[in-house]
N, C-alpha and C positions, 0 to 999 in steps of 0.2 A: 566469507566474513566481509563486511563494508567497512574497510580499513578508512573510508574518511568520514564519516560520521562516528566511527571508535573516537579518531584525531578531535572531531569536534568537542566532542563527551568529555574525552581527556583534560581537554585545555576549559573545556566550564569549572570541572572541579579545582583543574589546576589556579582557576582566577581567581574562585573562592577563598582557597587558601593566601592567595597571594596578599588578596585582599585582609585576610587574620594578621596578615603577619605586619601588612604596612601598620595595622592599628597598632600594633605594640611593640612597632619603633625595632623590629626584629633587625638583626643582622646577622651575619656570618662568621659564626665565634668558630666551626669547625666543620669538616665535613660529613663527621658522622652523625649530630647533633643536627645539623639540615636533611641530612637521609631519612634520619627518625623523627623529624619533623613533618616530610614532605611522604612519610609513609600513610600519615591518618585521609588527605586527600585522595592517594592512591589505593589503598586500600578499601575505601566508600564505594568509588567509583566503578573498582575493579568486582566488588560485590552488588552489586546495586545491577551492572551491567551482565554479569552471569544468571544474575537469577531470575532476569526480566527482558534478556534478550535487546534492549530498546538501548544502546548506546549514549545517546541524545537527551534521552529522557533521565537514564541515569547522574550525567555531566550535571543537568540543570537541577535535580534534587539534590545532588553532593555542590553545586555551587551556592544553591539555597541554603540548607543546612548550614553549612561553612561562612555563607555573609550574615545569618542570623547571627549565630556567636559573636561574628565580629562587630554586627552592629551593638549587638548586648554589653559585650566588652567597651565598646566605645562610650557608651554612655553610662557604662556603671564606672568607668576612669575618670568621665567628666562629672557623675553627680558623687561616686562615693567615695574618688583619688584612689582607687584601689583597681587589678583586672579582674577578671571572670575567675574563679578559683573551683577545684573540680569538686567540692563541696556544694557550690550553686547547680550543677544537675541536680541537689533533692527538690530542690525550688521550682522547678519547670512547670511540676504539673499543679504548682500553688499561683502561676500566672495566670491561667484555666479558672482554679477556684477564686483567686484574687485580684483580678484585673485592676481594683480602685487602689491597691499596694504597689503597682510594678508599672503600668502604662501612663499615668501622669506624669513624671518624673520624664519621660521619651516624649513623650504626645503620642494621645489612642490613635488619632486620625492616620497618625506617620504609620504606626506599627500593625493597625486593620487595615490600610488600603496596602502593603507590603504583603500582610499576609494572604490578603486575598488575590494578589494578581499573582504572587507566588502558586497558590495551589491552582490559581485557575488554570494556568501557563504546565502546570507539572500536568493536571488531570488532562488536558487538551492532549499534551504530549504522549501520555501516556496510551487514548484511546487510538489516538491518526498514527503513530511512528509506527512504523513497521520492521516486525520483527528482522535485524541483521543476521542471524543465523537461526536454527533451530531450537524452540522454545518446549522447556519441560515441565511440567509443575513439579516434577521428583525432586529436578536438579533445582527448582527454588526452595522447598523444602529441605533440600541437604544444606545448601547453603545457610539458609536461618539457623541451621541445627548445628552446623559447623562455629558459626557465630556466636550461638550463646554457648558453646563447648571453650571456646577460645576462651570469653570473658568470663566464664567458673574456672580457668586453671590459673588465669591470671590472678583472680582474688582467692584462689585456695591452694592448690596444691603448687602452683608456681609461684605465688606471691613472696617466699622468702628469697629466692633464687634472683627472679626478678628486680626487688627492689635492692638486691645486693649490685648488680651489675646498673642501675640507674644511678645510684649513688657515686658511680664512677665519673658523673658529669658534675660532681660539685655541686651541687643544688642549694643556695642559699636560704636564708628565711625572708627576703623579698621578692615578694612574686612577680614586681612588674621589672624587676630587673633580672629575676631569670627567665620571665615569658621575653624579654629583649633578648638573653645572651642565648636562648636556648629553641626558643621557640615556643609560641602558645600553646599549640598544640601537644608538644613535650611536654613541659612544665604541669600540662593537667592530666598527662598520662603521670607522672614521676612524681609528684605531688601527691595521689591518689594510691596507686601502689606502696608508698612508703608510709603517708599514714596507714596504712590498715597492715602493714610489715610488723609496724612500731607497736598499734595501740595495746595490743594487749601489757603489754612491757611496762609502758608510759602509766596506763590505768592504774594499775597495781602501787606503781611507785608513789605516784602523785595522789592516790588514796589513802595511803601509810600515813602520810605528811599531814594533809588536813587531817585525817581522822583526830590526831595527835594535838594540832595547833586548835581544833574548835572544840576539844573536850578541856584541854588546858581555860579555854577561857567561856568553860559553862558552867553554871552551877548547881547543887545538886536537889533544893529545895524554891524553885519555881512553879508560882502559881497562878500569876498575873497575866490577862493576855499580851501576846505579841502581832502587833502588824507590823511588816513590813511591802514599803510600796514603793515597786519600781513604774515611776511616772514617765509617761514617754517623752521623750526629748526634751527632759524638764532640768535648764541651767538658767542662772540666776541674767535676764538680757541686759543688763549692765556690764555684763562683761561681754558682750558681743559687741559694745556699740558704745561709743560713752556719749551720756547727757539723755539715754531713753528711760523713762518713768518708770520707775518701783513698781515693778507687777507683783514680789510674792509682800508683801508686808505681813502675813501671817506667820511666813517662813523665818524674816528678820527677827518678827516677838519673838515664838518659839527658841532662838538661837540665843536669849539673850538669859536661860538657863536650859542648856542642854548640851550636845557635844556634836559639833561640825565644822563644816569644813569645805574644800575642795576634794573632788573625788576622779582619782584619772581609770579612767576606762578603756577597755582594748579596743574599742570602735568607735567610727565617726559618722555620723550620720543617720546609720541604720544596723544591719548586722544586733538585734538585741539579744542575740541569745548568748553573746559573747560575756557581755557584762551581767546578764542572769545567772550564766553559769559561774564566774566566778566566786561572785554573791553569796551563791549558796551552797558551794562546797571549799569555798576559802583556797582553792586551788588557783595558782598564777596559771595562767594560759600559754603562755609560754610553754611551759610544760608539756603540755599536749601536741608539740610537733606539731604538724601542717593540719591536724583536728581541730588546731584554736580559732580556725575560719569559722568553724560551725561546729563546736561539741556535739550538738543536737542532734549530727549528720552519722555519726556511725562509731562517737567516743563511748556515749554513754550505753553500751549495753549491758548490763547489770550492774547492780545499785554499787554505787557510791557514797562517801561519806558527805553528809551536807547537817545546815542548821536545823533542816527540818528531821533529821534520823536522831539528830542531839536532844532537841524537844520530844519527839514522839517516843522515845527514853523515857522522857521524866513526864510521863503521864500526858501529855500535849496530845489533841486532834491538832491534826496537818492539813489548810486546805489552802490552794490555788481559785486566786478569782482571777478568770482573764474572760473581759466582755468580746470577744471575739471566736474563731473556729478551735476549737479546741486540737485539730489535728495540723494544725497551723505549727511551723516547725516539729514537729512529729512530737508535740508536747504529751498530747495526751496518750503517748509509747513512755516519755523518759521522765518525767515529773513524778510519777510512782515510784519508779528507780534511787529516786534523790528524796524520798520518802514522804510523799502524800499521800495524803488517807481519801483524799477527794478533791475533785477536781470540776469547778462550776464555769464553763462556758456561755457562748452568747445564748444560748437555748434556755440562761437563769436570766436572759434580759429581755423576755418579750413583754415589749408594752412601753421597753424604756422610754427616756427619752436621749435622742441623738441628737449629734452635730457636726456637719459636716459628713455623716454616714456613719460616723463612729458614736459609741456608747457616752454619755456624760459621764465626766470625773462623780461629778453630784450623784449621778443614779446610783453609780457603782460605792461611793460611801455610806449612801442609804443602804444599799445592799450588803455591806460590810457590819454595819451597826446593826440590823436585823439578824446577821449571824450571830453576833454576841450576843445580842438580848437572848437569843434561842440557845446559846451554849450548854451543856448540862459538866461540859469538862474545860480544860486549860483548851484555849485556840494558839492555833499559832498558825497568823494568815496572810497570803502572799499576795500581792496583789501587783498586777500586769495591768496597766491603764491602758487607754486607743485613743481615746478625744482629741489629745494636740500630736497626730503622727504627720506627718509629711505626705504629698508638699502643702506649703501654704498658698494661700493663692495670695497676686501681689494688688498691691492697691492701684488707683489711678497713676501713681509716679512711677510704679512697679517696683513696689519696695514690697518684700513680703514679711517683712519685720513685725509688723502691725498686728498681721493676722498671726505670727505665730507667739505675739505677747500676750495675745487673747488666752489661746491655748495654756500660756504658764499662769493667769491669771486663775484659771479654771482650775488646776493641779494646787494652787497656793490654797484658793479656798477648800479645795477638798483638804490639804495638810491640817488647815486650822479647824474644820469638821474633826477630821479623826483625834486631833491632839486632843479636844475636848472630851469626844469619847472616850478611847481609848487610858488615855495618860488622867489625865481631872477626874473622871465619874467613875473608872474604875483600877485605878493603878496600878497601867500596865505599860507597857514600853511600845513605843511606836518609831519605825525606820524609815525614811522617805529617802529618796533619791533621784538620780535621773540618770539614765539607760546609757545618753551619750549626747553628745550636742544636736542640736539640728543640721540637717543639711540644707543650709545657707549660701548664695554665694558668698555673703561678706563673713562668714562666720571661723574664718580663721582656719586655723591649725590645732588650735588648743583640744585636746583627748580630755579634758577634764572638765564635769559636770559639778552640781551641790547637791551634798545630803545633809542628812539631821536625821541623830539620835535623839528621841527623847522621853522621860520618863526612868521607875528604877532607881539606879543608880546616878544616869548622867539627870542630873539635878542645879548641877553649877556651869555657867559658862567653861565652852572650853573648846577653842579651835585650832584642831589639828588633819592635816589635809593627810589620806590616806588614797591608797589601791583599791580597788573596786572586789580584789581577793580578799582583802584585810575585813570588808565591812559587817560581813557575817560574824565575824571575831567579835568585834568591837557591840555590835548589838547583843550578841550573849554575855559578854563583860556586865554590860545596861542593866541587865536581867537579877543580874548578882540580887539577892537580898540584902546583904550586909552593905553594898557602896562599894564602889571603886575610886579611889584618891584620884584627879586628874593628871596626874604623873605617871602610873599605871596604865591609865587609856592609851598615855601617847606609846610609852612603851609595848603594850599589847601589840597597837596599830604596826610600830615600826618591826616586828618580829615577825608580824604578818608578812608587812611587803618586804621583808630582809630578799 
């Protein structure tokens, strides 16, 4: 065996890791908490190097692998203030399909010439290093076999045992201060075991609850359509900035007989499937233990109670418009689950017209309005906008405010399209909203976007700022036949987000 090229191998992976740890501000809360931190380096290494004989070559794939992550983390802390969470591995292979979502945001140029001297550096290694001891393809084979033997007992038959003795490290609900007190690497092993320890538990309970809180506030003779539209990154930009121009003026009319407000949501920047989900099954996110990073990821496996199971009750088609990949956050697996009857992706937008790579708000309202003229039953329709996604690009002063006011501009006009539609010509109730704020540098702290009910019952002014779990409530309130007194809305609202 070539005990110094092992030494070398070692300490690549060991740099690796080193490298994770400086990104999240790690330190040394204990010593077994570093043990099990400094196992996942060791461990790569020590398999990577059995099964391929090539010491050297192993070091530099377990150092590669290991400075990816950390460079990931580094820049999802700098663009989304949050770390890498173990729910971001469903996302990996949505980089591949979505490069214009995930590499602007880093810069392509940094993360293709990275990737490319990385593999060309591994493949080189791979072909010249010479094998340090005798090479088998059995014993590569056992090992892979050995590997995904480990990670099936971890998520199945050891999982409860497992995340009983993680939980022995205290694990808080902030991830960038237990990826400090614990380690990165920790924290998305211990994070990941316990949601999938919990979910079944969690699922149950937190479906009891909405089921309860969105039948309380539906009613039992609806026949009018409903839209609801979650706009992307769509907040009112006077509140980002003061003294910048009235972008939605169609949102202010609207507002001035309907019911709105401030809307706080669990994410900032990007993450939308967080504020989707609560949306539409009136469940706080909270709830869902370390799921609430991504529902999408491994909460929702059979159906749930949502708005759209409450409608499809009372005679309702259920459909999802989202102008983009439809297996994009593994929607077109969980949106049946939360009860849609159908589900129309970008493959219903050939011909659109785009901007900036993404579908028009415009296309996708024509697209909307053509469903209803075609209705032959109640709709009840969900709508995922793309046009104003992030980032924006910045102007000559490098402000990129400008370009993302366009974006809200674009979303206002589509609101005053559908009010028309939907709300005037056929009276039915329409929900707008926005996902989460932009990711801005100047764009604050603030978790909370604007929606608008309106149509129904919300008929009279009435601003009351709710939870992004409460909104599904408050839009079947809307729905009522008979009216809801504005005194009621608030108290719906406030029962929601109790």
């Amino acid at each position: 065996m070539n005990f110094g090229r092992t030494a070398v191998g070692l300490a690549l992976a060991l740099a690796g890791w080193l490298i994770g740890r400086r990104v999240a501000r790690a330190r040394v809360s204990g010593v077994l908490s570093l043990l099990l931190d400094m196992c996942g380096p060791l461990g790569m290494f020590l398999y990577l190097a059995w099964a391929t004989s090539k010491p050297i070559f192993a070091g530099l794939t377990s150092f590669s692998l290991l400075g990816g992550l950390a460079f990931a983390d580094f820049y999802k802390r700098e663009t989304l203030r949050e770390p890498v969470i173990f729910s971001d591995m469903s996302e990996l292979i949505e980089v591949g399909r979505h490069p214009e979502l995930y590499l602007p945001f880093v810069g392509p140029k940094r993360v293709i010439a990275g990737a490319v001297a990385a593999v060309g550096l591994m493949g080189t290694l791979c072909a010249l290093e010479p094998a340090a001891w005798a090479w088998s393809p059995w014993r590569a084979l056992a090992s892979a076999g050995t590997f995904v033997v480990m990670i099936w007992m971890l998520a199945g038959p050891l999982n409860p045992a497992s995340a009983t003795l993680l939980r022995r490290f205290h694990p808080s609900d902030d991830p960038a201060a237990d990826s400090s007190r614990l380690g990165p690497l920790v924290s998305l092993i211990l994070y990941g075991v316990i949601a999938r320890a919990e979910r079944s538990a969690r699922a149950t309970r937190a479906g009891a609850q909405a089921q309860a809180a969105l039948e309380a506030a539906a009613c039992s003779d609806c026949t009018g359509p409903v839209v609801l539209v979650q706009c992307e990154s769509f907040t009112d930009p006077r509140h980002l900035r003061a003294g910048t121009a009235d972008a939605s003026p169609r949102f202010d009319e609207a507002c001035s007989s309907a019911w709105s407000g401030r809307l706080t949501t669990p994410t900032w920047g990007a993450n939308t499937v967080r504020t989707e989900f609560e949306v539409l099954t009136g469940i706080d996110s909270q709830a869902l233990g370390y799921d609430r990073f991504n529902p999408y990821h491994g909460f929702v496996q059979a159906p749930l109670p949502s708005v759209a199971f409450i409608l499809r009750a009372q005679g309702y088609r259920t459909v999802c418009v989202h102008p983009y990949d439809r297996r994009f956050y593994n929607r077109h697996r969980v949106l049946p689950r939360l009860g849609f009857d159908a589900f129309y992706g970008i493959e219903a937008f050939a011909g659109a017209e785009t901007r900036r790579g993404f579908v028009t708000d415009a296309a996708v309202a024509e697209f909307v309005q053509r469903l209803l003229d075609q209705a032959r039953q109640p709709l009840f329709i969900f709508v995922i906008t793309m046009e104003n996604h992030g980032p924006w690009a910045a102007s000559k002063d490098g402000d990129s405010l400008a370009t993302y006011v366009q974006g809200v501009s674009a979303g206002d006009a589509m609101l005053g399209r559908l009010a028309d539609c939907v709300v005037r010509d056929r009276g039915g109730v329409l929900g707008f909203y926005g996902d989460h704020g932009p990711a801005l540098t100047d764009a604050g702290d603030d978790l909370r976007t604007d929606y608008i009910v309106c149509g129904g019952a919300a008929t009279v002014r009435v601003q009351q700022d709710a939870s992004a779990f409460a909104l599904g409530g408050v839009l079947l309130s809307a729905l009522s036949q008979g009216g809801v007194p504005a005194p009621a809305v608030e108290g719906a609202a406030d029962k929601l987000s109790a």
